[in-house]
C-alpha positions in Angstrom: -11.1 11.6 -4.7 -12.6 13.1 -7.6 -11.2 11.6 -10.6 -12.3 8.2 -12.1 -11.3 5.1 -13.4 -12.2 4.6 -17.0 -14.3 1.8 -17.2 -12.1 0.0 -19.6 -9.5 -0.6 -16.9 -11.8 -2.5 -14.3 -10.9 -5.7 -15.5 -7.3 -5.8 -14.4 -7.8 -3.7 -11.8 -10.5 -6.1 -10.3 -8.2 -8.7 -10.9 -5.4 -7.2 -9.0 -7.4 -6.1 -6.2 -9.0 -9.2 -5.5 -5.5 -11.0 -6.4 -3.5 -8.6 -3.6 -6.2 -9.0 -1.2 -6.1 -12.9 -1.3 -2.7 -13.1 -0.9 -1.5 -13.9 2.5 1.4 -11.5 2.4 1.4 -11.0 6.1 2.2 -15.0 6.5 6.0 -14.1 4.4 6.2 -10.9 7.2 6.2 -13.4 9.6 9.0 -15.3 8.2 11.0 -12.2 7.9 10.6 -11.0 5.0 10.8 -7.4 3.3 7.5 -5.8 1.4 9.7 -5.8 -1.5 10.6 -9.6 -1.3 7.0 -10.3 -0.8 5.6 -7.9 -4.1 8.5 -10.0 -6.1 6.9 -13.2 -4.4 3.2 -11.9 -5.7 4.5 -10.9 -9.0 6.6 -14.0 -9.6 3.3 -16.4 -8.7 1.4 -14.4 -10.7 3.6 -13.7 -13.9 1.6 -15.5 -16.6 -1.7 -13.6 -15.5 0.3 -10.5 -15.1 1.6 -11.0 -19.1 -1.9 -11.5 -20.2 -3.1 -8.3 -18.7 0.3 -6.7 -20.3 -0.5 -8.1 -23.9 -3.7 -5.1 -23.9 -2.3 -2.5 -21.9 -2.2 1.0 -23.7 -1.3 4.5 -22.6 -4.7 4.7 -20.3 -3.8 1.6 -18.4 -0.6 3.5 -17.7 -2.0 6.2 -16.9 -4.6 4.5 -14.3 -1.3 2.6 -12.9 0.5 5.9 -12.3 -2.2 7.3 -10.7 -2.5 4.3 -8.5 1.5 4.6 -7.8 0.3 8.4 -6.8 -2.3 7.2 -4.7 -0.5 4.7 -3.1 2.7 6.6 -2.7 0.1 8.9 -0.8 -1.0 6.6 1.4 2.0 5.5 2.5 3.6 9.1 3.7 0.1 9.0 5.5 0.8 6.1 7.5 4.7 7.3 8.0 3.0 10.4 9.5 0.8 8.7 12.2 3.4 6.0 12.7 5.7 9.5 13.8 2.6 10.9 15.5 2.4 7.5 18.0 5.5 8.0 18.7 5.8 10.8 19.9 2.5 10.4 22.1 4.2 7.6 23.1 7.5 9.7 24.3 5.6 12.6 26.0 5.2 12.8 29.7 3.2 15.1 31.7 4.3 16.8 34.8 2.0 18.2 37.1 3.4 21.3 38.0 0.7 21.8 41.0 2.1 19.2 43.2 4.9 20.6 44.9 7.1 18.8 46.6 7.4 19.4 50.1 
């Protein structure tokens, strides 16, 4: 990936990260619920901090958040693709055609 994030954007972006690596997201999966139940769990728990960050945000914070949406939009057609790929290893069989039967 080439491009970079301004510098002036770390902040929230550190904050974010380390915020959506903490949280135990895979403990509501377990409970049954969706990815987008959970991201309205994460943003509800975290709605003051999330105004805060809000109250400075100007058109390069949105344009760092859309390329983030890109990236991650990316990333996730990646994982649809080798989620597809396993299964169809999975369904393939192999025949050996040099055993005959007799």
């Amino acid at each position: 990936m080439k491009k970079t994030i301004n510098k002036k954007n770390e902040p929230w972006l550190k904050w974010l990260t380390r915020e959506l690596n903490s949280y135990e997201a895979f403990q509501d999966f377990e409970l049954g619920k969706n990815p987008r139940d959970v991201a309205e769990d994460f943003i509800a728990s975290n709605s003051i901090a999330i105004s805060e960050v809000f109250e400075n945000f100007d058109e390069e914070d949105k344009d760092t958040l859309d390329q983030f949406l890109k990236l991650t939009e990316c990333e996730m057609h990646v994982f649809r693709i080798l989620e597809k790929q396993i299964e169809l290893k999975n369904k393939v069989r192999f025949v050996d055609f040099k055993k005959r039967k007799k």
